[in-house]
N, C-alpha and C positions, 0 to 999 in steps of 0.2 A: 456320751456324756450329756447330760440334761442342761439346754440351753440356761442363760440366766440374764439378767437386765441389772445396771447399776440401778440402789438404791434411789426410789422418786422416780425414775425415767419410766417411760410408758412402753408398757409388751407391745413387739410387734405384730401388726396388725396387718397383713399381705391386701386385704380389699382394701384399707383405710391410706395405705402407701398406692397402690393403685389409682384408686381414683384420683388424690392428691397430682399424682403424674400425670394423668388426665388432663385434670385443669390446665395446669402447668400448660402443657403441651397448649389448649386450644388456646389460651393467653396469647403464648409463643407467637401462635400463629393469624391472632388478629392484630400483634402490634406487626408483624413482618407483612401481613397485607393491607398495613395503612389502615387499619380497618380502628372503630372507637369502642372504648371499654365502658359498660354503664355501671350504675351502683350498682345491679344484681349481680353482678357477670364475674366470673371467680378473679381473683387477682393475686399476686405475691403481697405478704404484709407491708414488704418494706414498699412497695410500690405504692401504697395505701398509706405510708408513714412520710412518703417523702410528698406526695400529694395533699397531705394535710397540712406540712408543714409549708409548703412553699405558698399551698392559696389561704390560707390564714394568715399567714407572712404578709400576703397581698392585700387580704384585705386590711388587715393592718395601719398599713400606710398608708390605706383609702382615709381609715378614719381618723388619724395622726396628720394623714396630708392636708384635714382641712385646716387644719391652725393656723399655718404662717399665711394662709393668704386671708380667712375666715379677722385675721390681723387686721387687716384693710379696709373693710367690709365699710364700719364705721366713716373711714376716711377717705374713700375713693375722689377723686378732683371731680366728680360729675354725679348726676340721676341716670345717667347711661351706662355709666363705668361701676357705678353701684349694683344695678338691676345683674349685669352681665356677670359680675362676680359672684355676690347671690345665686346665680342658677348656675356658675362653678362650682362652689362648694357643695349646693344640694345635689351636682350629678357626682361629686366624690365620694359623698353621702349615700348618695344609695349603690356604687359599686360597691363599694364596702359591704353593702346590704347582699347583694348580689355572691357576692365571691364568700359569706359566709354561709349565705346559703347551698350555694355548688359544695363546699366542702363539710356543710353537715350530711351529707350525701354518703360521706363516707363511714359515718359511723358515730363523728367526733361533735358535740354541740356547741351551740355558738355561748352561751354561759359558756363552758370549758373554756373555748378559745379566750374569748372576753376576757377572762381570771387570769391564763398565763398571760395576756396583756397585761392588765392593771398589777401583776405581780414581779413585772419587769423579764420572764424567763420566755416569753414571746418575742419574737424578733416585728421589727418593721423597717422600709426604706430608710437607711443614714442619711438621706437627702435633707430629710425635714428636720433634721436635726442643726441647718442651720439659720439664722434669722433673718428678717427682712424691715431692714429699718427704714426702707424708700421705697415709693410706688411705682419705679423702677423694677425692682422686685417680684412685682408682679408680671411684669412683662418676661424676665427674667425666667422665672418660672415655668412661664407657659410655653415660650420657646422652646427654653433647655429641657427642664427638667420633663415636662410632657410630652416631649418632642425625643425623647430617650425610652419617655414611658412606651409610646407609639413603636419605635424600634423593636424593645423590646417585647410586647405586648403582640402585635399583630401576629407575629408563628403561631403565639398559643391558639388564637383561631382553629389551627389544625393540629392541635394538642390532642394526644391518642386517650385523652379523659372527657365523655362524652359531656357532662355538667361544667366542665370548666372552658370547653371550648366554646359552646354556645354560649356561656354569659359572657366570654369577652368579646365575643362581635358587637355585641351593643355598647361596651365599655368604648373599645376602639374607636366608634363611630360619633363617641362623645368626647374622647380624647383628642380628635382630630380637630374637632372644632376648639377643643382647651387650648392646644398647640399654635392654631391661627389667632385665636386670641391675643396670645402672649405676643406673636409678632407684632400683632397690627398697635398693641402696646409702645414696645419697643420702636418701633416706623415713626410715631409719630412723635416719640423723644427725643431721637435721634433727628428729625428732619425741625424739632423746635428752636429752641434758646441756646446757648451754648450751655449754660447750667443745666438744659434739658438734657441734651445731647451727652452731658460729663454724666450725668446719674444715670443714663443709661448704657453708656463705658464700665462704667463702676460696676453696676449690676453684673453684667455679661462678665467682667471679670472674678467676680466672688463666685457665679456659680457655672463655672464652665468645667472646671475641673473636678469637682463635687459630679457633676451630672454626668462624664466620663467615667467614673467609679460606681456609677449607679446600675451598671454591667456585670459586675461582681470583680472578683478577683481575676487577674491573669488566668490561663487557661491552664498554666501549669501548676497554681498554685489553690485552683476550684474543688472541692468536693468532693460535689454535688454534679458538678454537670457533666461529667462523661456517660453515669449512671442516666442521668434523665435525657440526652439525648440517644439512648441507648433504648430509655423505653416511648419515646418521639412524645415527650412531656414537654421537652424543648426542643424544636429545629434546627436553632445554631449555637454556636458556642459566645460565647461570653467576649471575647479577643474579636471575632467575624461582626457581631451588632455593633461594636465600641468601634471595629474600623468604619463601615457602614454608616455611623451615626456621624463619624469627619467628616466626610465624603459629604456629605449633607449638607453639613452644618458651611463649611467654606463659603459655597456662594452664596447662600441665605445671607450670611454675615457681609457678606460683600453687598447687598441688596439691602440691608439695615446702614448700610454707611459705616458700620462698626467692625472692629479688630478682635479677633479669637486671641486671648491671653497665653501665645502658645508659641517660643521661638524655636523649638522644632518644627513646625507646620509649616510642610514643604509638599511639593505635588514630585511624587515618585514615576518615572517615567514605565521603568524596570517592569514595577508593581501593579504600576496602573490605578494607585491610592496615594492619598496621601500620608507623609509621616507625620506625626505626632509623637511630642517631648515627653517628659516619665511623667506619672505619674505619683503622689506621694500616699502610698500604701499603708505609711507607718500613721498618716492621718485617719484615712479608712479604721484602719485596725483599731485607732481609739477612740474615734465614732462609734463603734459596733460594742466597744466596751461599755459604755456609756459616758463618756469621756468627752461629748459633744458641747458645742455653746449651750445648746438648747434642751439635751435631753433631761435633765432634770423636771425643768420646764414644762415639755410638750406630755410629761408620762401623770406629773400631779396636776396638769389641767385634763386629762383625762379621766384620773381618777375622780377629779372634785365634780364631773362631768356625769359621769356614772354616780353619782350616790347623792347629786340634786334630782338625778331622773327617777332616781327609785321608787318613788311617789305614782310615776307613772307606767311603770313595771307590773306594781302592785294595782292599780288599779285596772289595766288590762288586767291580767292575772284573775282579778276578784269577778271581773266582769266575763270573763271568757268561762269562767265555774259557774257564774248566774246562769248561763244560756247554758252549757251545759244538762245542767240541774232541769229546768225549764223544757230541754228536748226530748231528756230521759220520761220527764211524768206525760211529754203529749206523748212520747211510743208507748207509754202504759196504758193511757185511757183511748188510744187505735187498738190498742189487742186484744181490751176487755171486751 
């Protein structure tokens, strides 16, 4: 009986399935010897689908994450504390730059990406999505929230995606100094006034728990991560970093003079970690809907962000066609 293919679907093709398994196969075999995937190098789609979306995601955040401190900037209590902030924001600024260019690598442009941002169907960190009404806050930030980013962030160094692991060595190495920042913030409010010291209670308490969620969801209730530590996109799981990141955080906070907002936080003998109280998920969940204090906020100052800068899109653009233009007639008048 003469074979047949549903309607639309493609004849098969025994070389075209072959080499397919091929790749396949040498994939297989450089994520199983630790070994790094580059943009040439064959890939599964969805490997390429999840690697877009998580470092687009990232950079995201980079460029979202500068508002609530980019906040300050204006109002820093110093010329030190200004300067220092300042060259925060421009190193979040160019991660951002950074992590969209590793992920045009893979096929997908940074316009594209940019658009699902400003179009709201882009995700980025629910972190930023809360405010900062005190220069406390700052401290806040760099502690916690950088100091979560660093957690999380350092595995991907050995991220089995060649473009993505190299730019976050240089992120991390900037993040670390973001993280010290934030302390030596916090150090010096804590050891000020008593209203210093209360603002920087305050602080640590709004975002301590936010910056524990900045891990993702429970492990049983993730995705995404079993897949990506399957193909060593991630090292560890979501649950291992957020424990890792307590462990941390206790004596620091005992060295800030300050209290983790956590009456589970208990040193487990058993475990050899400490515990940590629940966290509220159902807040998470409508964070990520957009359901935040701020996201309204952080999404239409980037949009009005994007289309004051247009001006200067376009005039790169006009001027990247002038030279262009310009290169084209000198190879004309070298060949005659």
């Amino acid at each position: 009986m003469e074979s047949t293919t549903p309607a639309g679907a493609p004849a098969a093709d025994p070389a075209r399935d072959a080499a397919r398994d091929t790749e396949s196969a040498e994939f297989d075999a450089v994520i199983a010897a630790d070994g790094r995937i580059e943009p040439r190098d064959a890939m599964p789609d969805a490997y390429r689908k999840t690697l877009v979306r998580q470092m687009s995601q990232h950079a995201n955040s980079e460029i979202i994450g500068m508002q609530p401190e980019g906040n300050w900037i204006t109002r820093a209590p110093s010329l030190m504390r200004k300067a220092i902030l300042m060259a925060k924001v421009q190193d979040e600024a160019g991660h951002g730059l950074y992590l969209y260019s590793a992920a045009e690598t893979l096929g997908t442009s940074r316009a594209e990406m940019t658009d699902a941002l400003l179009a709201g169907t882009a995700r980025y960190s629910s972190i930023f999505n809360y405010p900062t009404p005190t220069w406390a806050d700052m401290g806040a930030i760099g502690w916690l929230v950088d100091g979560a980013a660093i957690m999380n962030q350092m595995p991907l160094c050995r991220c089995s995606y060649g473009p993505y692991a190299r730019a976050m060595v240089r992120i991390c190495k900037e993040e670390s100094f973001h993280q010290r920042q934030g302390f030596e913030i916090l150090l010096t409010l804590s050891r000020g006034t008593t209203a210093q010291h209360e603002m920087a209670q305050d602080a640590v308490n709004r975002w301590y728990a936010p910056s524990l969620m900045m891990f993702g969801p429970p492990d049983a209730d993730s995705s995404h991560s079993a897949q990506s530590m399957a193909w060593k996109i991630k090292r560890f799981s979501n649950d291992e970093l957020r424990q890792r990141f307590v462990d941390m955080l206790v004596p620091q906070a005992e060295a800030l003079g300050l209290t983790l907002p956590d009456d589970g936080l208990r040193w487990n003998e058993q475990r050899g970690h400490y515990d940590y109280g629940d966290l509220d998920w159902a807040e998470f969940k409508a964070v990520l809907r957009g359901e935040g204090q701020c996201n309204a906020q952080r999404l239409a100052h980037r949009r009005r962000a994007h289309e004051d800068g247009a001006w200067v899109r376009d005039a790169a653009s006009a001027y990247a066609a002038k030279q262009a233009t310009k290169d084209a007639a000198r190879q004309e008048v070298s060949a005659a």
